[in-house]
N, C-alpha and C positions, 0 to 999 in steps of 0.2 A: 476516437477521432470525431470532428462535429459532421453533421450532415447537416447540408441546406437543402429544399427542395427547390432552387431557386431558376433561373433561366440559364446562368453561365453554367455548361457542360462542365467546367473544374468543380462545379459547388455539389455533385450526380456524383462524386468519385470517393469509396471508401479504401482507404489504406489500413493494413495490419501490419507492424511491427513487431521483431521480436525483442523481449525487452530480458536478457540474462541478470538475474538479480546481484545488487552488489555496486558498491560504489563507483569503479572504475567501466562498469558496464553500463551504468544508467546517464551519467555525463551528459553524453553525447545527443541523446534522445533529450533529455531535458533542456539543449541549446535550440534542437530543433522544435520541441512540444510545451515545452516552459512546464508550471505546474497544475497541480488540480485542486480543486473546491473538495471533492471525495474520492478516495480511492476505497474500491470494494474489492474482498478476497472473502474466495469460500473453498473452504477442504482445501487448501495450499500446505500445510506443512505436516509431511509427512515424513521427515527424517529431524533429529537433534540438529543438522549443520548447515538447515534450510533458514533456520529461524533469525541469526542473524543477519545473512543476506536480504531477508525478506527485510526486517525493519529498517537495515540503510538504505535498501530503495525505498519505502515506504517517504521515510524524514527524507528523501531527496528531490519527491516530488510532491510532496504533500505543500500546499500553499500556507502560505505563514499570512498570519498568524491566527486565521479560521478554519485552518481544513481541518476534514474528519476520514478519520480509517476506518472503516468498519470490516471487522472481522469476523466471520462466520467459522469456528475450530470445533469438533469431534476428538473425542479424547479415545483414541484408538491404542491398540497393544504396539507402539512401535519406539517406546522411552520417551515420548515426551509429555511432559506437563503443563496444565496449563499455567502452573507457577514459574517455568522457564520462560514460558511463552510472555509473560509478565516481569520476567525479571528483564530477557528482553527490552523489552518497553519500556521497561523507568531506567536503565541502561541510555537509552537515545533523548529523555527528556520528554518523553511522551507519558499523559496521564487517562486514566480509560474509567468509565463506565460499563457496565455489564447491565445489557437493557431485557437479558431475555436470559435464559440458560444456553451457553455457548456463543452470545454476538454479543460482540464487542466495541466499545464505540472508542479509538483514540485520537486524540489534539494535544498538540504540540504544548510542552509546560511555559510559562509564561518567559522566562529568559532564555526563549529561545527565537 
């Protein structure tokens, strides 16, 4: 949420929401918060059944047609790979760079 440091006591006030992954969950938060420039996620999937959830909220609040995802992923003993975690992502139209071993950069593919 933004902060202002400004004179009006509403501009002083930070809100946290909780945001349950998944298209029918994110809705509503997106009528009240609209979208973002970058969404960051580090160490989030750590089951196979998190991974889709995660990328429709991802493409749901991701702003078209310059955001960026950035993904920080550890490739842990719990079945997932990072070729699911990719397969994933070009599933939703999303294309990624890998700028480092394990972070990930995605934007949205052009017909979308």
């Amino acid at each position: 949420h933004n902060f202002d440091n400004g004179d009006d006591d509403t501009k002083n006030t930070i809100s946290c929401r909780q945001l349950l992954w998944g298209n029918e969950n994110s809705q509503s938060l997106k009528d009240a918060y609209g979208t973002f420039d970058t969404i960051l996620a580090s160490d989030v999937i750590y089951t196979p059944t998190s991974i889709d959830p995660l990328f429709d909220t991802v493409v749901t609040f991701l702003k078209k047609p310059h955001g960026r995802f950035l993904l920080s992923w550890f490739t842990r003993v719990n079945g997932v790979t990072i070729d699911t975690v990719l397969d994933a992502a070009k599933c939703r139209n999303l294309d990624w760079t890998e700028t480092k071993e394990g972070i990930y950069i995605f934007v949205l593919g052009q017909d979308k």
